[in-house]
C-alpha positions in Angstrom: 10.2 14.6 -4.9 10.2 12.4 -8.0 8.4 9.2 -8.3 10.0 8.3 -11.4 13.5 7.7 -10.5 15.5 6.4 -12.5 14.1 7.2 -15.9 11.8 5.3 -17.7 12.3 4.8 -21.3 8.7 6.7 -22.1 10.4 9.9 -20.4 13.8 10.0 -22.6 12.9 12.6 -25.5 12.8 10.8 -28.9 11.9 7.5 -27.7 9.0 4.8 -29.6 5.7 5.4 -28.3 4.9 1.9 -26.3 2.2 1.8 -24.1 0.9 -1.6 -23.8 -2.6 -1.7 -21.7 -1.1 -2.5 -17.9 1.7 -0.2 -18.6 -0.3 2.9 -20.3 -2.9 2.4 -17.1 0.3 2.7 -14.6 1.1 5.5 -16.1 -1.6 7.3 -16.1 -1.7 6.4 -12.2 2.2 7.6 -12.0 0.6 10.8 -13.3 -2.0 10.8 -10.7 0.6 10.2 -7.7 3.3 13.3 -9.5 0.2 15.4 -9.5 -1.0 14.9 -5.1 2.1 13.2 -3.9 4.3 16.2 -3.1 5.6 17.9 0.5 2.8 21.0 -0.1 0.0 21.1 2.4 -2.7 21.4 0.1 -3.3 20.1 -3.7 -3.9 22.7 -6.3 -7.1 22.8 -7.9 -5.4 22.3 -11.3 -3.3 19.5 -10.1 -6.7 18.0 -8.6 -8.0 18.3 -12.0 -5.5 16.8 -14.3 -5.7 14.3 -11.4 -9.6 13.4 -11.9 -9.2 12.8 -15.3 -6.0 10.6 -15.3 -7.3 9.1 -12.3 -10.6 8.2 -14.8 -8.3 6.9 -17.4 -6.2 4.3 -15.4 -9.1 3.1 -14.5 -11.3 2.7 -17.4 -7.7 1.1 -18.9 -7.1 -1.3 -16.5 -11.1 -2.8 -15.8 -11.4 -3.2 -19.6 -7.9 -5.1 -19.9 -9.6 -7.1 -17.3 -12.7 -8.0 -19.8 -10.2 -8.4 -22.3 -8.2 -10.8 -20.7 -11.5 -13.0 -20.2 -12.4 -12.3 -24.3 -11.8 -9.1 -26.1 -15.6 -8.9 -27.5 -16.3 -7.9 -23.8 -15.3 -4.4 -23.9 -17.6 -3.8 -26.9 -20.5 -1.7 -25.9 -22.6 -4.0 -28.6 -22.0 -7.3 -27.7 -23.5 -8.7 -30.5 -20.7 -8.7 -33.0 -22.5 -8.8 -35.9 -24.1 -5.7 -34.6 -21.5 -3.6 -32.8 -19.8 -1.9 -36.3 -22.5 -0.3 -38.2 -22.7 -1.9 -42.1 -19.7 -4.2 -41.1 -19.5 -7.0 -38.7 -17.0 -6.0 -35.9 -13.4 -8.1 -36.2 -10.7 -8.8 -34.1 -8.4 -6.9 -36.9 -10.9 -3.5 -36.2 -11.0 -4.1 -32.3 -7.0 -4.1 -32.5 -7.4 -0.8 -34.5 -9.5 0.5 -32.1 -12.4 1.0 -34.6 -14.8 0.3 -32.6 -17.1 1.8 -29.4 -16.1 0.0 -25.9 -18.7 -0.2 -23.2 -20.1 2.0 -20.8 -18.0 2.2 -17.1 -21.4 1.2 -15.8 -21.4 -1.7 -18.3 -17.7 -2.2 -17.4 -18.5 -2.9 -13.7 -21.7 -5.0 -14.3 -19.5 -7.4 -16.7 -16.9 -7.6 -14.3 -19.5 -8.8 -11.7 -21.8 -11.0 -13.5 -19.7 -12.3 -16.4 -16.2 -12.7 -14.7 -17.5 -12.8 -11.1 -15.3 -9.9 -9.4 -16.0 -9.1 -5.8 -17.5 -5.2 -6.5 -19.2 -4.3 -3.6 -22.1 -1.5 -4.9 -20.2 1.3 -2.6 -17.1 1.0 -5.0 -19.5 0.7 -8.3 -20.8 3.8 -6.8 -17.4 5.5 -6.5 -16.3 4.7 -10.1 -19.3 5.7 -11.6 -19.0 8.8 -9.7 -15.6 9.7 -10.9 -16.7 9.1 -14.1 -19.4 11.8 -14.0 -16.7 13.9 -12.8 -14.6 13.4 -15.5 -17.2 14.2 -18.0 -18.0 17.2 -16.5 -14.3 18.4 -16.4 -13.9 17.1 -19.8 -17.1 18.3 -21.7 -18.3 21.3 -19.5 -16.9 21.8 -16.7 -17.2 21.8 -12.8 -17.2 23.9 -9.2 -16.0 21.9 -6.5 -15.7 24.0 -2.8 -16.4 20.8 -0.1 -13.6 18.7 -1.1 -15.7 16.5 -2.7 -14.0 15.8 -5.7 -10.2 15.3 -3.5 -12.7 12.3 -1.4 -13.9 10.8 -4.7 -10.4 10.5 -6.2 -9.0 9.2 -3.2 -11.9 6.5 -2.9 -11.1 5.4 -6.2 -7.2 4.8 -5.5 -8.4 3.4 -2.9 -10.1 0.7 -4.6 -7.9 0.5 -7.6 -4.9 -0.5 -5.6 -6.9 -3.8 -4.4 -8.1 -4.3 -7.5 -4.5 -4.2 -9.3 -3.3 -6.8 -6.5 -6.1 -9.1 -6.4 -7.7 -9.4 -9.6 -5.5 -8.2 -12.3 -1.9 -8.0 -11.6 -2.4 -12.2 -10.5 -3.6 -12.6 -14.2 -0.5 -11.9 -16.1 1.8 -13.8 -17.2 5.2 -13.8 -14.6 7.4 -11.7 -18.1 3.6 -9.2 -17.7 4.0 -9.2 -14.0 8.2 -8.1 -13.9 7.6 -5.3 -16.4 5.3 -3.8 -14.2 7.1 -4.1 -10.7 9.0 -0.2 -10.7 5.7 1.5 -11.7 3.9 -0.7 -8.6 6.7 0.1 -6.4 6.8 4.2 -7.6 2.6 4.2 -7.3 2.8 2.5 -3.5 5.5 4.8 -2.4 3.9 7.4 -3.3 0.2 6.9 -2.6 1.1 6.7 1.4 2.1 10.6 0.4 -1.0 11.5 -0.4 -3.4 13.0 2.4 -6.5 12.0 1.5 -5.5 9.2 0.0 -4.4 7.9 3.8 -7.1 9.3 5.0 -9.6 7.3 3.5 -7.1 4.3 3.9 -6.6 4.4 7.6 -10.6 5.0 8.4 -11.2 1.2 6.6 -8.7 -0.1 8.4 -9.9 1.2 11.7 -12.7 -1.6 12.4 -10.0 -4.2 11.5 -7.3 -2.6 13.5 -9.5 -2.1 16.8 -9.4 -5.4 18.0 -5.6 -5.4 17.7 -4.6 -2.3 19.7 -2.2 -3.9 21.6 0.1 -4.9 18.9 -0.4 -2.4 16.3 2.4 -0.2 16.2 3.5 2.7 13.8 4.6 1.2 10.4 8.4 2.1 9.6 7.7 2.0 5.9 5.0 4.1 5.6 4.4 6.1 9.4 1.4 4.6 9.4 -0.3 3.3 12.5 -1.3 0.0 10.4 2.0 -2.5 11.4 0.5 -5.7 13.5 3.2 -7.4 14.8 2.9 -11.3 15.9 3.8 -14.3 13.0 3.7 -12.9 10.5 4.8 -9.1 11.1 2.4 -7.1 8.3 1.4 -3.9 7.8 -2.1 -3.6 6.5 -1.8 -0.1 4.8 1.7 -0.7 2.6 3.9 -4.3 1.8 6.3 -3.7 4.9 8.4 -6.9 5.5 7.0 -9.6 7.1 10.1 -10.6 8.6 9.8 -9.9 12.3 13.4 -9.4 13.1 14.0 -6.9 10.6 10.8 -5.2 11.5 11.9 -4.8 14.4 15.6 -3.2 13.7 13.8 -1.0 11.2 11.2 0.4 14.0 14.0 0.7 16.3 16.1 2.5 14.4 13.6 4.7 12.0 10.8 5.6 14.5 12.5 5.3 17.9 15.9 6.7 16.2 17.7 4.3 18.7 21.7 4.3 17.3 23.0 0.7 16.3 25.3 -0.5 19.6 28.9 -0.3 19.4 30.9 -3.2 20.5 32.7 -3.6 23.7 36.7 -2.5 23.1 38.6 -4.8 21.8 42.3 -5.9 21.1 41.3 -7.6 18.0 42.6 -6.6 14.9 39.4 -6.3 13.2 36.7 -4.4 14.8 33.3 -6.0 15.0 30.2 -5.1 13.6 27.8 -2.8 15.5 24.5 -4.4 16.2 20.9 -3.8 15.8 19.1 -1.8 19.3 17.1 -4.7 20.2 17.1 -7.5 23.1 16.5 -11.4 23.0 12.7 -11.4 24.4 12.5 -13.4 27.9 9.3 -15.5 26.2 10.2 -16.3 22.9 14.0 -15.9 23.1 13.8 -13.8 19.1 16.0 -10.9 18.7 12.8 -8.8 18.6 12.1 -6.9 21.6 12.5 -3.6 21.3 12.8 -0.8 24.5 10.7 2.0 24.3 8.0 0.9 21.7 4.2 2.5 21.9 1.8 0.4 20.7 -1.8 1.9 19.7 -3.2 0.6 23.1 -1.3 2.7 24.9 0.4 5.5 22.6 1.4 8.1 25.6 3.5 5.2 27.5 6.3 3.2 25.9 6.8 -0.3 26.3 9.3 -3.3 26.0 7.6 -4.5 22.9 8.9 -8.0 21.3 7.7 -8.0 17.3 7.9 -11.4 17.1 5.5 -13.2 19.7 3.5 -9.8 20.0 4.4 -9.0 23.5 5.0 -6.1 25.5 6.7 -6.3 28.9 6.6 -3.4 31.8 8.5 -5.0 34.1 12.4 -4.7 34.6 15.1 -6.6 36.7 15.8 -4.4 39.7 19.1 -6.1 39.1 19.9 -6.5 35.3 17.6 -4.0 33.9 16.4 -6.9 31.9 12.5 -6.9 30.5 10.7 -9.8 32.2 7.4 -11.1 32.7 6.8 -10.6 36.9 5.3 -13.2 39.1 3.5 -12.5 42.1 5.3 -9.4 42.9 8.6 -10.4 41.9 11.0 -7.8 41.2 14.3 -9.6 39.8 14.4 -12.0 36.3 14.9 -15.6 36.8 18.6 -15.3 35.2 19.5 -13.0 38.3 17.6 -14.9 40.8 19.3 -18.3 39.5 22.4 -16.4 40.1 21.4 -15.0 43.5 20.8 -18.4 44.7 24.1 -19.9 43.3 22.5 -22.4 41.1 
């Protein structure tokens, strides 16, 4: 499967070389996701390696753009200009040249901290560091890898370069920056929920924060994920599903349940109607959100009447109407049929 549909001008033969900072560290992440997103069970120990280094690239790219767009002299390895060219003081026309020697990805990650004031936690300084020390050894000498070791590390780092793209360099761009970038963020997102260990490492952060939500966390229809928590608003913590509960709600109907649209009623009409979505009005909040049949992670071996919109599920149904309904002492019929019953 290709992630780079439809083509991009740097893939048409002939074309200028252009590779502004965001864009050349996207694609060196496009590369990344071409080289472990893909239907085969396991990754290729040459596609793992050509992986490590491009992996290494984006993200020495994009965590220096980030000192640059604070002040360019902070990528410098010598950060006394007057010092960091030898016989010459350093210039903004030799930094644009790239004559000159840029910092260290230790350095990198200890400006980004003290100087800018980046959230870093030390595991994920730990991480790029460590992919960097892989990459060195690919590059320069060479390295045996047998325990999967080098697959973790790689998908760590996507891990954290993902959040780091969306909170604390992606927000920094100007809106033009920010739309010229969108298809290589959509491509990269797509396919990083391909990737095995990838979701993996993903899904075991998200467990602590999903726990407490068992009961409405349902399989994501984006990304078949078990990540979606439904309520206001509808999210799913592993990829940017809607938020829109109602839609949510058609989607897992229709792509995880496979429930067919409903047809309408015969008609004499001239003009047929429109089939419609294979969801109910919930009996609590009255949305168009309750879906028949849902599992939620509570409970994944027994489906439910789950409404996506006030988070409920329902195991009750009208002896009479069939109708989901929240029972009351015992009661076996909804209050629509008992209203009825009584002739009110």
């Amino acid at each position: 499967m290709s992630f780079r549909e439809p083509v991009r001008a740097a893939d048409e033969p002939g074309g200028a070389v252009d590779f502004p900072p965001v864009e050349n560290g996207l694609d060196y992440l496009l590369s990344v996701i071409e080289l472990l997103a893909h239907e085969q069970d396991e990754v290729t120990p040459r596609q793992l390696k050509y992986a490590v280094l491009h992996l290494q690239a984006a993200t020495e790219v994009l965590l220096k753009y980030r000192l640059y767009l604070e002040h360019w002299t902070l990528v410098l390895q010598n950060l006394d200009v007057a010092k960091a060219k030898p016989n010459k003081k350093m210039t903004r026309a030799f930094f644009s040249g790239g004559d000159f020697i840029s910092c260290t990805p230790l350095e990198t990650v200890e400006r980004l901290r003290s100087v800018i004031g980046l959230d870093i936690s030390d595991d994920e300084q730990k991480q790029i560091l460590d992919l960097a020390k892989s990459r060195n050894a690919l590059q320069h000498y060479g390295m045996t890898d047998t325990d999967g070791t080098i697959e973790s590390r790689t998908a760590e780092v996507l891990d954290f370069l993902v959040r780091f793209l969306d909170d604390c360099l992606l927000p920094e761009l100007d809106p033009a920056d920010r739309e010229r970038v969108t298809e290589d963020m959509e491509r990269i997102r797509f396919g990083l929920t391909k990737i095995r260990s990838y979701i993996a490492r993903r899904m075991e952060r998200l467990k602590d924060q999903l726990a407490p939500d068992e009961k409405r966390t349902l399989q994501c229809p984006d990304c078949r994920q078990w990540a979606l928590l439904a309520g206001d608003p509808t999210s799913c913590l592993f990829c940017p599903a809607t938020t829109n509960s109602q839609l949510t709600a058609w989607n897992y109907a229709s792509a995880i349940l496979r429930l067919p649209w409903r047809s309408p009623p015969p008609t004499n009409d001239l003009f047929s109607q429109p089939s419609t979505p294979p969801v109910d009005p919930c009996p609590d909040c009255g949305a168009d959100t309750l879906v028949r049949g849902a599992v939620t992670a509570a409970a994944p071996e027994r489906p439910t009447n789950f409404c996506f919109n006030c988070a409920t599920a329902f195991t009750d149904l009208c002896e009479i109407c069939s109708q989901p309904f929240r029972a009351v002492d015992e009661q076996s019929t909804c209050g629509n049929c008992l209203s009825l019953g009584s002739g009110d």
